[in-house]
C-alpha positions in Angstrom: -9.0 90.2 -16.5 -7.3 92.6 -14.2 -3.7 91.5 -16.2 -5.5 92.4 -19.1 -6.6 95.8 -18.2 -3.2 96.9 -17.0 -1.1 95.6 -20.3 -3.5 97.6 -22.3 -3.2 101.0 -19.8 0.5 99.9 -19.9 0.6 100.5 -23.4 -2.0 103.6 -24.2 -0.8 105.6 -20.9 0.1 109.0 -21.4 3.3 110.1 -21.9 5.3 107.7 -24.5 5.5 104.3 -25.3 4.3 102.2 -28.2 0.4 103.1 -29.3 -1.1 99.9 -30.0 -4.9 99.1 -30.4 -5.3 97.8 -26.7 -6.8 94.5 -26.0 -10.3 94.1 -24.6 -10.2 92.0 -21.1 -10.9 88.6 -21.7 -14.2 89.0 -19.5 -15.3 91.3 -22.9 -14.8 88.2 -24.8 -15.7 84.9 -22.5 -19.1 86.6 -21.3 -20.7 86.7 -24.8 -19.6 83.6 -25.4 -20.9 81.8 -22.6 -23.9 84.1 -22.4 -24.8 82.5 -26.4 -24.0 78.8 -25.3 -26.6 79.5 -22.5 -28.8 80.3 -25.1 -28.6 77.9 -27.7 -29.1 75.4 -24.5 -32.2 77.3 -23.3 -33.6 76.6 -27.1 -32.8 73.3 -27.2 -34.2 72.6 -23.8 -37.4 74.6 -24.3 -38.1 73.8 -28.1 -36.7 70.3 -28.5 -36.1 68.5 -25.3 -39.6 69.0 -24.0 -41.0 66.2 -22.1 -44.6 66.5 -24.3 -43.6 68.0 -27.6 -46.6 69.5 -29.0 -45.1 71.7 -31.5 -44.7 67.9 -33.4 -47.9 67.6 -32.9 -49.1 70.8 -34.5 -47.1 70.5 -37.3 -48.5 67.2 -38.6 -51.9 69.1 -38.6 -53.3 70.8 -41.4 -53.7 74.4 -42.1 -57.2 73.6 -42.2 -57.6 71.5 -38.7 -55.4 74.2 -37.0 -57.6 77.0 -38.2 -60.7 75.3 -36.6 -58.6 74.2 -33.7 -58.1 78.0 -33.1 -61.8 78.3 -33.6 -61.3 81.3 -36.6 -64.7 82.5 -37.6 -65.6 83.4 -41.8 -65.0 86.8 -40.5 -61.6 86.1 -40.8 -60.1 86.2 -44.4 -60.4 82.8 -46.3 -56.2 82.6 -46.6 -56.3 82.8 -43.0 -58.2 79.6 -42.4 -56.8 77.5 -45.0 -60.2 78.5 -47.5 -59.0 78.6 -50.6 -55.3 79.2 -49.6 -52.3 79.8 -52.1 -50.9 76.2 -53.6 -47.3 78.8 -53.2 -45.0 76.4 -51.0 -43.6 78.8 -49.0 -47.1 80.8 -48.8 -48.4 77.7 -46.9 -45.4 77.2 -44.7 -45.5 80.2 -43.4 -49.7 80.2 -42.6 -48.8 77.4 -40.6 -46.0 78.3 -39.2 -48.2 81.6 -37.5 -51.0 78.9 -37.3 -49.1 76.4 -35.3 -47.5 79.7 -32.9 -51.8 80.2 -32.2 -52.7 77.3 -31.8 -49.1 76.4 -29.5 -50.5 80.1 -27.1 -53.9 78.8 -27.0 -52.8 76.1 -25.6 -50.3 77.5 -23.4 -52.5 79.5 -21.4 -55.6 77.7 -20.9 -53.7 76.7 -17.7 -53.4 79.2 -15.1 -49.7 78.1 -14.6 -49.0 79.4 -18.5 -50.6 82.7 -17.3 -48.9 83.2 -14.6 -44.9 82.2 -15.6 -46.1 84.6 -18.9 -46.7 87.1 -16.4 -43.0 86.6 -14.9 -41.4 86.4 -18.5 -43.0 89.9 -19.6 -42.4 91.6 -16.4 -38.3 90.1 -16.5 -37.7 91.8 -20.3 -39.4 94.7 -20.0 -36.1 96.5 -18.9 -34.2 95.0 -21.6 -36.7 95.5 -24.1 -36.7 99.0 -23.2 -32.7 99.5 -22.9 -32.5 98.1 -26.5 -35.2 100.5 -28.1 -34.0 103.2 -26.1 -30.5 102.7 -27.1 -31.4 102.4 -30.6 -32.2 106.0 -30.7 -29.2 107.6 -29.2 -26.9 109.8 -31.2 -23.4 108.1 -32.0 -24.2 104.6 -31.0 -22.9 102.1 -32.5 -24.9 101.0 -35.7 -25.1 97.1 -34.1 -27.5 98.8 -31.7 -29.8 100.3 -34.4 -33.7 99.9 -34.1 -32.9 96.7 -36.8 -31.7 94.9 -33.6 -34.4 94.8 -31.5 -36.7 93.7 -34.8 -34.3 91.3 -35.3 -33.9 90.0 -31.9 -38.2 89.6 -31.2 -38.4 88.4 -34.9 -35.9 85.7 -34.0 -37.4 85.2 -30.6 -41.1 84.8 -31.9 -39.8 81.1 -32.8 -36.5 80.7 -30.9 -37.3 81.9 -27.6 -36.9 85.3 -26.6 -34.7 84.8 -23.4 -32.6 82.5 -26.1 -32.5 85.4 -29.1 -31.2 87.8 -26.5 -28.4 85.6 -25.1 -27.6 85.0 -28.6 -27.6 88.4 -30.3 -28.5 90.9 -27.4 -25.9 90.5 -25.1 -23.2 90.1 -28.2 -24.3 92.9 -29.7 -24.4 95.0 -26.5 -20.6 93.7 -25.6 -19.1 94.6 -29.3 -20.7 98.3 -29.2 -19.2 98.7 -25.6 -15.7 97.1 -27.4 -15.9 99.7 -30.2 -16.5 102.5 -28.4 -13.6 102.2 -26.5 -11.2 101.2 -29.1 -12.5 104.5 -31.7 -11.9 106.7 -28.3 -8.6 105.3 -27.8 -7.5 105.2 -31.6 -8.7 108.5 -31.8 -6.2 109.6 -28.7 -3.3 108.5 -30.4 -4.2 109.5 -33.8 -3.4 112.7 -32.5 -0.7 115.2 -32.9 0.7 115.5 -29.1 1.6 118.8 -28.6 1.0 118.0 -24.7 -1.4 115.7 -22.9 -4.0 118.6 -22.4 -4.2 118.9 -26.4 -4.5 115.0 -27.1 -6.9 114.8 -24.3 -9.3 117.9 -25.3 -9.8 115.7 -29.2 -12.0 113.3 -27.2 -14.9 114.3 -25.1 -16.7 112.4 -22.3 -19.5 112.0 -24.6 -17.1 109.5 -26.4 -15.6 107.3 -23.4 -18.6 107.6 -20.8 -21.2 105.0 -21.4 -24.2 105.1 -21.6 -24.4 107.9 -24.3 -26.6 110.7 -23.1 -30.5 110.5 -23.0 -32.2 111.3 -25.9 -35.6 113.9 -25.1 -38.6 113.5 -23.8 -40.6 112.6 -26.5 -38.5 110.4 -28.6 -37.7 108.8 -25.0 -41.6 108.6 -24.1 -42.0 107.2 -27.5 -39.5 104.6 -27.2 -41.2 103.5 -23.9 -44.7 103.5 -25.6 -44.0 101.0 -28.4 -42.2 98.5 -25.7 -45.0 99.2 -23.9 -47.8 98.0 -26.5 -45.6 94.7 -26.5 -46.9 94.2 -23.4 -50.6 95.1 -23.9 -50.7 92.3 -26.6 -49.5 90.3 -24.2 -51.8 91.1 -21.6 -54.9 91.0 -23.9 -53.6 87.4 -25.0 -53.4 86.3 -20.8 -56.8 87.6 -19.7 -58.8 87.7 -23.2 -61.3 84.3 -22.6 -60.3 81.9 -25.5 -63.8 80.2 -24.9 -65.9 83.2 -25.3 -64.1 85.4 -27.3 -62.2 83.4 -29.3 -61.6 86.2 -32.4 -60.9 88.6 -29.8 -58.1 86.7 -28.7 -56.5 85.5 -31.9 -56.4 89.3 -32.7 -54.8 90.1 -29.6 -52.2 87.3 -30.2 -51.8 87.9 -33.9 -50.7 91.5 -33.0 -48.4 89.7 -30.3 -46.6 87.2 -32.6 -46.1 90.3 -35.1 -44.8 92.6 -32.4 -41.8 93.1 -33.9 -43.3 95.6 -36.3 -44.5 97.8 -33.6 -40.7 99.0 -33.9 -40.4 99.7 -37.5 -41.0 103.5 -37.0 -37.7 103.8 -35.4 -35.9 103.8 -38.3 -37.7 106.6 -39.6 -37.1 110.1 -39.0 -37.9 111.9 -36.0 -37.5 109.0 -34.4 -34.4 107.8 -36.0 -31.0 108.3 -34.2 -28.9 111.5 -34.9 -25.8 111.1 -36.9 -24.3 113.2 -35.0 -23.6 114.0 -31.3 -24.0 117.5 -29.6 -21.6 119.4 -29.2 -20.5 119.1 -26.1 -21.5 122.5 -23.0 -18.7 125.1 -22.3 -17.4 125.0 -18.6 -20.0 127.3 -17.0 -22.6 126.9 -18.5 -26.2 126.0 -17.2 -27.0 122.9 -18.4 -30.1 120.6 -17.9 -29.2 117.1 -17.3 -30.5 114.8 -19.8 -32.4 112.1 -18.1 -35.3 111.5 -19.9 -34.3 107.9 -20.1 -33.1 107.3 -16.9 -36.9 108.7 -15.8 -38.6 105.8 -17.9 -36.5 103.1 -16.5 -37.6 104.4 -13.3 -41.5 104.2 -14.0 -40.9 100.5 -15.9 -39.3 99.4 -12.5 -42.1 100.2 -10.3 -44.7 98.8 -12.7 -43.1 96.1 -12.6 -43.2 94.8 -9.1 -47.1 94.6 -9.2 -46.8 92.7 -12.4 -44.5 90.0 -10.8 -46.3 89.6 -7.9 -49.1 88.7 -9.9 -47.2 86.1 -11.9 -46.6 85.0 -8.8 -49.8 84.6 -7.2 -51.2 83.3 -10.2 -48.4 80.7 -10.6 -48.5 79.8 -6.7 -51.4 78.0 -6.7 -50.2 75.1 -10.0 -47.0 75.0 -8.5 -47.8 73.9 -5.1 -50.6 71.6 -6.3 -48.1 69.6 -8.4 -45.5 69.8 -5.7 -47.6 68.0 -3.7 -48.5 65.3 -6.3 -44.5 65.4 -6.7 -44.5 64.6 -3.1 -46.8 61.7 -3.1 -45.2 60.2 -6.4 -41.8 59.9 -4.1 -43.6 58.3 -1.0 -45.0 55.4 -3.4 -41.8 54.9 -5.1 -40.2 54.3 -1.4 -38.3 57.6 -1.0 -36.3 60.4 -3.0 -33.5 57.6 -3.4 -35.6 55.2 -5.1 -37.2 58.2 -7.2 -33.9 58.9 -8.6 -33.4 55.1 -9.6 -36.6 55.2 -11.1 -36.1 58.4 -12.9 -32.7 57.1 -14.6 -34.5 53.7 -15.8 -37.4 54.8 -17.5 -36.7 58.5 -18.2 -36.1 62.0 -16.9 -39.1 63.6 -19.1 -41.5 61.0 -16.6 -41.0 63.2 -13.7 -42.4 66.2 -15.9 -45.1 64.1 -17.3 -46.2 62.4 -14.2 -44.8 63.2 -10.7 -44.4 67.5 -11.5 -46.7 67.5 -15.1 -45.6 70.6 -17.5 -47.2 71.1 -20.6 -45.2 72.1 -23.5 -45.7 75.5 -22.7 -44.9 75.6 -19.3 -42.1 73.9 -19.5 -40.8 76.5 -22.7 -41.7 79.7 -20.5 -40.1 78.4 -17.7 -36.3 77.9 -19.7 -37.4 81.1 -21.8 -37.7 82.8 -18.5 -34.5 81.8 -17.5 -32.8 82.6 -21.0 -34.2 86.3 -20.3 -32.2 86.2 -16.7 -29.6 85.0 -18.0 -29.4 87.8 -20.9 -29.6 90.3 -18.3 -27.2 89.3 -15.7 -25.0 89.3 -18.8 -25.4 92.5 -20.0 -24.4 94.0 -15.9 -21.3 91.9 -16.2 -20.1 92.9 -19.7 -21.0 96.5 -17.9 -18.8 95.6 -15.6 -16.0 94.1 -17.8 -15.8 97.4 -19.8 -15.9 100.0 -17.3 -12.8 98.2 -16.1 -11.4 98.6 -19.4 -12.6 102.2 -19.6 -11.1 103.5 -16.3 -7.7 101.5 -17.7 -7.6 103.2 -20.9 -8.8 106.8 -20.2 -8.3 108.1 -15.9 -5.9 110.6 -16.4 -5.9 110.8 -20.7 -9.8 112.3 -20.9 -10.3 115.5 -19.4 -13.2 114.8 -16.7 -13.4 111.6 -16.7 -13.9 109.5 -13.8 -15.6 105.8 -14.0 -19.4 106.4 -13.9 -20.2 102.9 -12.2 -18.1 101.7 -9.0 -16.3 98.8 -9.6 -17.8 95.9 -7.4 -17.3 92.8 -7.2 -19.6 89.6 -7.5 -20.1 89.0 -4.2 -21.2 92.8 -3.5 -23.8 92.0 -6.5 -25.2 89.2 -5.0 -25.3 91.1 -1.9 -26.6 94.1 -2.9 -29.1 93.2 -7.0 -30.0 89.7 -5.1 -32.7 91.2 -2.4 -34.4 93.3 -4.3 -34.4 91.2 -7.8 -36.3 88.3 -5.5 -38.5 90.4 -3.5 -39.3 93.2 -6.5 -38.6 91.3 -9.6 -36.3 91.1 -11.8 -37.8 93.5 -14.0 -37.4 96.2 -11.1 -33.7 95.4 -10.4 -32.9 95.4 -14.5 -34.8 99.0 -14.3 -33.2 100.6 -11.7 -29.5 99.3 -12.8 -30.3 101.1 -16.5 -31.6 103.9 -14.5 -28.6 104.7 -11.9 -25.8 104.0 -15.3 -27.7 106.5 -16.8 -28.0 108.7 -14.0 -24.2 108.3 -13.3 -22.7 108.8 -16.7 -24.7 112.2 -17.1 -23.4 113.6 -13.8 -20.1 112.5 -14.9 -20.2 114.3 -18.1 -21.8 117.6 -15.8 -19.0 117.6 -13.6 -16.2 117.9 -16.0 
């Protein structure tokens, strides 16, 4: 990567040579790429590779049969519970299809395992929930990162995995705005007529080349953090809310989770809609608030986050040790761990998940979505870290002011430094607090010109 990044500020330095549209580091490229493989695997492990795969079993039922399953009252409409339903095809595959997703989370968290690792899953994307919407509303950003993605990403995620939709599309998306805005700066610096290096610079301002783009306001900020924030409700209301004596309570609750994706339609509508264009950037000398609106939500989401996990935690404690210790006495009878691994590769991996360590189908798909959602976000920090590089290549000494926002560390320093705190607090809190302090960073950068 570092060969990379010095070709390209080889070639786009000040002062003569060929322009040429620079390269990206191949970091900018291979991340993505790896970061999508790993989710397409988490998918495949979590949907199709499951050692009891009940989503089979849900689909062979009847609209009908699942409707009762779910325990829907007549106060529900009669399409709803297969009464009467349309003879339409695609009508009917899609009632089950939400049927089946009902049936699949009621399930999922009778067990207090389900509950808990839910817990952990909502507490791990809030932060990059919340970057997406709040990105989605920033003046000049890339269209990519329009309110359409994060609709598109929860739609796909409703039946894909979420932690797998945001390896996929999320952390793709996130790399090829981050590409783009660097290229337009730079295309945009030698585009133009160089009367000297001050001129060329003064065409592009730090609003251009520092990332993140500045905060939007309070409100459309506070807005932004309200409708992630009712993602969360459903998914609380669906935990707690008791399937046994409030059943229609809880399918209401968790029919407004599987369609939570709406909840973000009004950001494509105006006020909330992103600016078409930037403002203009202060004069030297003047007073000028810094806008960290955003950078102040991150910093609530990561405190309410560590509560959150640690209840995911407690409440996943308990299952976990219980079946560790049936895991344990599964290994004594067999004669030891070696024998246990003999036995596992004769009759079957999906044994040890059925017998010695059971998972239900929907443990065993929160757990890998889980990890699909860590592995979006570690992504994302890296890609970060892959264009700031770039960045400081392309633009120290062409951009008046600019300076990289982020220090460059390496991945040993990350480990050092995120790993501590992303155990102990969460991952939702360390995700929250690395959105905050870019955030905090790039606007002092753009102050300080």
């Amino acid at each position: 990567m570092s060969s990379t990044v010095a070709a390209a500020a080889r070639g786009n330095g000040a002062g003569g040579g060929t322009k040429q549209r620079p390269s990206p580091p191949s970091a900018l490229k291979v991340i993505p790429v790896l970061s999508a493989i790993g989710g397409l695997a988490i998918h495949i492990l979590a949907v199709r590779l499951a050692p009891k795969n009940q989503l089979n079993v849900l689909f062979g039922c009847t609209v009908s049969q699942l409707a009762t399953g779910i325990k829907l009252s007549d106060a529900w409409p009669g399409w709803l519970r297969g009464v009467g339903a349309s003879t339409d095809p695609k009508h009917r595959s899609a009632l089950k299809v939400l049927l089946v997703l009902l049936a699949f989370f009621r399930d999922m968290l009778s067990s207090q395992l389900g509950k808990g690792i839910l817990w952990l899953l909502a507490t791990a994307s809030m932060p990059l929930i919340l970057h997406i919407v709040i990105e989605s509303g920033k003046a000049g950003r890339h269209w990519l990162l329009g309110p359409l993605n994060i609709i598109i990403v929860s739609s796909i995620g409703q039946v894909f995995c979420l932690g797998g939709a945001t390896s996929i599309v999320s952390v793709a998306s996130h790399a090829y705005a981050r590409y783009a805005q660097i290229v337009s700066a730079n295309d945009r610096l030698n585009a133009s007529k160089k009367v000297d290096d001050q001129d060329e610079a003064s065409r592009v301002t730090l609003d251009d080349v520092v990332h993140p783009l500045p905060s939007e306001g309070f409100v459309k900020a506070n807005i932004a953090a309200l409708l992630s924030g009712l993602v969360i409700v459903t998914i609380a209301l669906s935990i707690h809310v008791d399937t046994q004596k409030y059943p229609q309570a809880w399918a209401a609750s968790n029919i407004a989770f599987q369609f939570f994706p709406i909840f973000f339609i009004p950001l494509l509508l105006p006020p909330l809609a992103a600016a078409t264009k930037k403002a203009a950037p202060h004069k030297p000398g003047s007073v000028v608030t810094p806008r960290l609106s955003s950078a102040e939500i991150y910093k609530q989401v990561a405190f309410i986050t560590v509560p959150l996990w640690w209840y995911g935690l407690v409440l996943s404690a308990g299952p976990v040790f219980s079946k560790l210790a049936n895991a344990g006495r599964g290994i004594d009878s067999l004669g030891g761990i070696v024998n246990s691994v003999l036995f596992l590769r004769k009759h079957g991996w999906q044994l040890a998940f059925t017998v010695a360590f059971p998972l239900s189908h929907g443990e065993w798909l929160l757990f890998w979505d889980l990890v699909g959602i860590l592995i979006a976000l570690t992504s994302v920090v890296w890609v970060d870290q892959a264009a700031d590089d770039w960045a400081d290549a392309l633009f120290n000494n062409r951009v008046v002011g600019y300076r990289r926002p982020h220090e460059k560390r390496f991945l040993l320093e990350d480990l050092i430094i995120g790993l501590p705190s992303a155990l102990i607090l969460g991952p939702g809190f360390a995700g929250a607090r690395y959105f905050q302090r870019r955030e905090h960073l790039a606007e002092r950068v753009r102050l300080m010109q």
